[in-house]
C-alpha positions in Angstrom: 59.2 74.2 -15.8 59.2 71.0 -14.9 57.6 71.6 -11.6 54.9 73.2 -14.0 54.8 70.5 -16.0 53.9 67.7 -13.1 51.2 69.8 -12.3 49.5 69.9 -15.6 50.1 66.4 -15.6 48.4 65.6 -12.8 45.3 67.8 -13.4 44.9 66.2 -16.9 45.1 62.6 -15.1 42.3 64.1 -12.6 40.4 65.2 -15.2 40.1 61.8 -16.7 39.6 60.0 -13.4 36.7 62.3 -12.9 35.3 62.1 -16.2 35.5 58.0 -16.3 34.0 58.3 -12.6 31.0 60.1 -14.1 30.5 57.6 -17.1 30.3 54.9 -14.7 27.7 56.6 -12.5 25.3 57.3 -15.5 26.0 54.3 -17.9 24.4 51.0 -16.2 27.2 48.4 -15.6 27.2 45.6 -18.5 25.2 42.7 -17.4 27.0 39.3 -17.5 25.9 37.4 -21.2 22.8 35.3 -20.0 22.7 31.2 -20.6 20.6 30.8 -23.9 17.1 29.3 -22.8 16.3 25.9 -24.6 14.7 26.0 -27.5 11.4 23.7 -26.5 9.8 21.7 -29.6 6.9 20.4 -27.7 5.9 22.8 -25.2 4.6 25.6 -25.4 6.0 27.8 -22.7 3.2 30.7 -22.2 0.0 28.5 -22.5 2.3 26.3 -19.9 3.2 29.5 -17.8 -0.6 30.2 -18.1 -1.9 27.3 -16.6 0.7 27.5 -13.8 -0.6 30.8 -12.6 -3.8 30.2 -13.2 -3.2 27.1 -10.5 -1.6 29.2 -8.0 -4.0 31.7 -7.9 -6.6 28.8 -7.0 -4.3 28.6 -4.0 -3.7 31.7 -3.1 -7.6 32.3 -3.3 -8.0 29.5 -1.3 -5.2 30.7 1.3 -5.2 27.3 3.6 -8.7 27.5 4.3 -9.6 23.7 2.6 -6.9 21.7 4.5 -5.2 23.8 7.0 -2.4 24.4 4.6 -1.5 26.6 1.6 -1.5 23.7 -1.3 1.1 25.8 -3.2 3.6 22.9 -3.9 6.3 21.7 -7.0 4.5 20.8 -10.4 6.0 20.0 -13.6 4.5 19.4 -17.3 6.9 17.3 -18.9 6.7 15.8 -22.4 6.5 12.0 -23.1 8.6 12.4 -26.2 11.1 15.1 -25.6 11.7 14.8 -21.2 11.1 18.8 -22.1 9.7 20.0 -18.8 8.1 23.0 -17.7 7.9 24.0 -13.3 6.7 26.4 -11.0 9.7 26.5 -9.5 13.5 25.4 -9.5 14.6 22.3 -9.2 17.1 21.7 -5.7 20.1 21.2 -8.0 19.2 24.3 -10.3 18.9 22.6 -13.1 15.8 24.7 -14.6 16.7 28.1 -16.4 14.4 30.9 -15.1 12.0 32.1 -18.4 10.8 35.5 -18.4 7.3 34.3 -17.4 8.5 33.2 -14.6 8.2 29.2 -14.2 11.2 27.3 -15.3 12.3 25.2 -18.0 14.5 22.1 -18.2 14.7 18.6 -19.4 13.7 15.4 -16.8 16.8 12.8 -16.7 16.2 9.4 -18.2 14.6 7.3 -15.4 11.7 10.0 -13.9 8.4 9.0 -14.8 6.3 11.0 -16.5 2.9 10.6 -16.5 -0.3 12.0 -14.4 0.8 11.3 -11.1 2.8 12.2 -8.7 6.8 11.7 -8.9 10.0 12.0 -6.7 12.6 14.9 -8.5 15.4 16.1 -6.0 13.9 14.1 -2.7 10.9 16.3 -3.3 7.3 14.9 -4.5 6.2 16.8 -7.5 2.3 16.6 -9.0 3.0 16.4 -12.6 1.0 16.0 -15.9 2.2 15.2 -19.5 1.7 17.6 -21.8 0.6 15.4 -24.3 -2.3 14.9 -22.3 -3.0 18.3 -21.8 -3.5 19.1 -25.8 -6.3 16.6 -25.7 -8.5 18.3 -22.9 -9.9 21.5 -22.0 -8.9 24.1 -19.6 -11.4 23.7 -16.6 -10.3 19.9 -16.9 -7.0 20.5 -16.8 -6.6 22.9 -14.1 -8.9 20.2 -11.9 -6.2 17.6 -12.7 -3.5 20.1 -11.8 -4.6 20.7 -8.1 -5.7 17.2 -8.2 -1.8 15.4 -8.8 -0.4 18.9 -6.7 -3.0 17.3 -3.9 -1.1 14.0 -4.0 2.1 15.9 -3.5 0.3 16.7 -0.3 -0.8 13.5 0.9 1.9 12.3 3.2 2.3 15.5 4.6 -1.8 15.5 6.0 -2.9 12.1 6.3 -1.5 10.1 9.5 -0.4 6.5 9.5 0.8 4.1 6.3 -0.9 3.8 3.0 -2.6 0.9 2.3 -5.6 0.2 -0.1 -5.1 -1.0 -3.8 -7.7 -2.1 -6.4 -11.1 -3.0 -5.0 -11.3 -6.6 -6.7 -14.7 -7.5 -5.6 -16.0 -4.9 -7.9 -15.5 -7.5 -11.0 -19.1 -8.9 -9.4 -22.3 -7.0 -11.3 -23.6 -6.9 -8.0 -21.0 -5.1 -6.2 -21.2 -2.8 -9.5 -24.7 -2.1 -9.2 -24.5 -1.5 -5.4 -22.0 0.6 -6.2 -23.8 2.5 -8.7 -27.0 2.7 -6.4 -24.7 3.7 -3.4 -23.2 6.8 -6.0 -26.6 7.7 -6.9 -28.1 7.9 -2.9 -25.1 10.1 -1.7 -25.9 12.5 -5.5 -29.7 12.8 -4.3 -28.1 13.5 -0.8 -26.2 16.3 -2.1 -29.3 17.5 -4.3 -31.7 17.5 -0.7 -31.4 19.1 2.5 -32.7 18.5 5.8 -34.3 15.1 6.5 -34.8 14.3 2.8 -30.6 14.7 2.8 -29.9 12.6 6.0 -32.5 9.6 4.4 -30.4 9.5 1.1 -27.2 9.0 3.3 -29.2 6.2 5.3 -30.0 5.0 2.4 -26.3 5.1 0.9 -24.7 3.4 3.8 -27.1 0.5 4.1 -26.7 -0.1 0.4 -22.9 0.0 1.3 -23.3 -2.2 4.5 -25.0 -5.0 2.2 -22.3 -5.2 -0.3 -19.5 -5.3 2.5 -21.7 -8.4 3.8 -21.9 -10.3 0.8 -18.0 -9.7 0.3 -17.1 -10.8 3.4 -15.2 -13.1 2.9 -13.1 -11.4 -0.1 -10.0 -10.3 1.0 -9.9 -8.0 -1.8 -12.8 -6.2 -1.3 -11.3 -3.0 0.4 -13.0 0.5 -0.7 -11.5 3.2 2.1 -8.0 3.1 1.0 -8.7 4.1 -2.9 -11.7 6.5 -1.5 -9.1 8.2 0.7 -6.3 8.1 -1.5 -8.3 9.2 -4.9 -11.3 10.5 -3.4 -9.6 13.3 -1.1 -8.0 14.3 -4.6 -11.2 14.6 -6.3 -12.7 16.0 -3.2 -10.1 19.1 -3.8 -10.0 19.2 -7.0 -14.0 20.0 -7.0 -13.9 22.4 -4.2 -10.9 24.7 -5.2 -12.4 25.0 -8.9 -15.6 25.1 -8.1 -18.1 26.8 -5.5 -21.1 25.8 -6.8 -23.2 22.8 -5.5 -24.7 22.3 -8.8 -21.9 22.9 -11.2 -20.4 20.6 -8.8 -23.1 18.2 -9.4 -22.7 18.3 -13.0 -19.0 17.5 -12.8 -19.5 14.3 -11.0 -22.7 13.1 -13.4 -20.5 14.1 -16.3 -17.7 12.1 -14.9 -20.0 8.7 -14.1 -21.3 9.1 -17.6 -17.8 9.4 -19.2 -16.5 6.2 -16.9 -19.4 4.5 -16.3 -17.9 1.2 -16.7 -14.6 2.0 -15.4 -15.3 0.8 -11.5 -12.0 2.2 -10.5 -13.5 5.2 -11.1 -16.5 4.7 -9.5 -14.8 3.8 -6.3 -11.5 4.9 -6.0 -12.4 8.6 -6.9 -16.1 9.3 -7.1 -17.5 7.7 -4.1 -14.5 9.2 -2.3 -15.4 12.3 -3.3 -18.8 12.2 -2.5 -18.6 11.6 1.0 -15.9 13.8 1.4 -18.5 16.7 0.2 -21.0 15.5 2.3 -18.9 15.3 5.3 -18.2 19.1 5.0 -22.1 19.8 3.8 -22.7 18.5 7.1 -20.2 20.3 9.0 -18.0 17.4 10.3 -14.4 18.3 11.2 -13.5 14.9 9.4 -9.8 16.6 8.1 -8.2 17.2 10.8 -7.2 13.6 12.0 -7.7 11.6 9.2 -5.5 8.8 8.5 -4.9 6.7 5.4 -6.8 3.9 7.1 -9.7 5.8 8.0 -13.2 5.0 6.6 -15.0 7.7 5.0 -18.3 5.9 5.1 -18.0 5.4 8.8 -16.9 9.0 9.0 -20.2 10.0 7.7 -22.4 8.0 9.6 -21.2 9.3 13.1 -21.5 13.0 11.8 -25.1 12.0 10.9 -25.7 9.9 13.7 -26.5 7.2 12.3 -27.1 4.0 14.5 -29.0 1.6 12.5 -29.0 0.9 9.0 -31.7 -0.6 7.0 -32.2 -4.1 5.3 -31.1 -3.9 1.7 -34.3 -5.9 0.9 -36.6 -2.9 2.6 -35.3 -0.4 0.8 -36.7 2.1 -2.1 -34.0 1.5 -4.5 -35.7 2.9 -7.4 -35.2 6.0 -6.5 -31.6 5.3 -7.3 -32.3 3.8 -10.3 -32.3 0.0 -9.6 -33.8 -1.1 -12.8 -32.3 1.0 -15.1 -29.1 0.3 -13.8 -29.7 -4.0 -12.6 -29.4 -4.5 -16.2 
C-alpha cells in the first residue's frame, strides 16, 4: 500500500511538471514592466520622428557619393524652454528612452546649448536645431538646415588643418558690399551658362573679387575663405543632398539673397561659399578631397578653369551683374 501510494504520488507530481512545462512553452514569458516614456509638452514626437527619417533617407540616397563619407551622424531637436530633446540616436551614457518610432527622447542638462548649430553632448559633436525654430518654417527649409548643422558635425572629420576665419569686417564698406553683390551675381549667370559664356562669368567673378581684395589690403579683417569654407561647404550640401535640379537650385539661392540681402554675413559666409563650391563640381574639379580649412575657394576655381589673368575692374561689363541697380 504504501509502495502504491509513492507511485501515485510521483505520477501526479509528473503530471504537473509536465503540464507547467507545457504552459510555459505556449504562454510567452512576461516582459519586464517598461520605464514610462516622458510626457513631452513641447515636442511633438512623430512630426519630430518624421523629419529625422526623412533626413536619413537623404543620406542613405546619397550613400557617400557627395563627400566620400556616409553623412549619417547624431542630431537632436531640443526645446529652448523645456531642454525636451528629441535624437536619432542614443546618447553614450543612455540617457534617451527608445520611442516606438524609433528616435529617442530625453531632456539636455542645464549647460548644453541649444540653438542651430552644432554642439558637444557625450564627447560627440551633434548638428542640432530648436524646435522652436522649426514651427516657424516649412519642411523643405527645414530638412536643408538639418543636413546643413549634421554637415558641421562633419567638418573636423573632412577638412585638414585648424579653423580659422571669423566675420569678414571689411564688408561694413558699400563698396565691398556691392562687389560683393556683383561678385554673387557673376558666379549665378555662371551657373545659368555653359561653355565659354560660363567660364567669362567666372572671369568675370574673380576679377571683381581680385579688386575688392586690393582695395582691402590693408584690412586685417578682411578675410572671406574661412566663413566661405566653413558656411559655404554647409550650404554647398545642404543644396545638393535636397536638391538635383540646377534651377530649383537656382531659385533657392535668389530666394535666399532676396530674404538677406542686407545681411552681408550671409552673402559671404554662406552664399558665395556655396556658389563656388557648385561651380567647382559643375566644372568637374576634384576640389574635396584635400581641402583644408585654410583653403581658398576662389583660387580653387580659378585653377580648375585655368584662369591666368584677370581683368581690370574698370574694363569690365558690370551691368550685366546689375551695377546700377545695385551701386545705389
Amino acid at each position: 500500500m504504501t509502495k502504491l501510494l509513492t507511485i501515485t504520488l510521483f505520477c501526479i507530481m509528473a503530471i504537473l511538471f509536465a503540464a507547467c512545462g507545457s504552459a510555459g512553452e505556449n504562454e510567452p514569458i512576461p516582459s519586464p514592466t517598461p520605464t514610462p516614456m516622458p510626457e513631452f509638452q513641447s515636442i511633438c514626437i512623430y512630426t519630430a520622428a518624421d523629419l529625422i527619417a526623412q533626413m536619413e533617407a537623404l543620406f542613405d540616397a546619397d550613400d557617400g557619393v557627395l563627400w566620400g563619407v556616409h553623412l549619417h551622424a547624431p542630431f537632436i531637436f531640443a526645446c529652448m524652454t523645456t531642454r525636451e530633446a528629441v535624437a536619432n540616436m542614443q546618447h553614450n551614457d543612455g540617457v534617451f528612452q527608445l520611442h516606438e518610432t524609433g528616435v529617442y527622447l530625453g531632456q539636455l542638462r542645464p549647460g548644453v546649448q541649444i540653438g542651430a548649430t552644432v554642439v558637444y553632448v557625450d564627447d560627440r559633436r551633434w548638428g542640432m536645431l530648436p524646435w522652436d525654430w522649426v514651427l516657424d518654417n516649412d519642411q523643405d527649409y527645414i530638412l536643408q538646415s538639418m543636413v546643413h548643422e549634421v554637415f558641421h558635425a562633419w567638418q573636423p572629420e573632412l577638412f585638414r588643418g585648424i579653423r580659422t576665419g571669423s566675420f569678414p569686417m571689411h564688408m561694413d564698406s558699400s563698396y565691398s558690399r556691392l562687389t560683393a553683390r556683383l561678385e554673387i551675381n557673376a558666379l549665378i549667370y555662371a551657373l545659368e551658362a555653359s561653355g565659354e559664356e560660363r567660364l567669362e562669368a567666372i572671369h568675370d567673378a574673380l576679377s571683381i573679387r581680385a579688386k575688392r581684395r586690393y582695395v582691402n589690403a590693408e584690412n586685417t579683417g578682411a578675410v572671406e575663405s574661412g566663413m566661405e569654407i566653413a558656411e559655404g561647404t554647409a550650404v554647398y550640401t545642404e543644396i545638393r543632398i535636397t536638391m538635383r535640379n540646377m534651377k530649383d537650385i537656382i531659385a533657392e539661392i535668389e530666394r535666399r539673397l532676396d530674404v538677406h540681402h542686407s545681411d552681408s554675413f550671409i552673402s559671404i559666409g554662406y552664399t558665395m561659399g556655396a556658389l563656388y563650391g557648385l561651380l567647382l563640381s559643375e566644372l568637374g574639379a576634384d576640389w574635396k578631397t584635400a581641402l583644408r580649412w585654410d583653403s581658398d575657394l576662389s583660387t580653387l576655381l580659378q585653377e580648375a578653369a585655368g584662369i591666368t589673368e584677370l581683368t581690370p575692374f574698370s574694363e569690365l561689363d558690370l551691368e550685366q551683374y546689375g551695377y546700377s541697380q545695385n551701386r545705389r
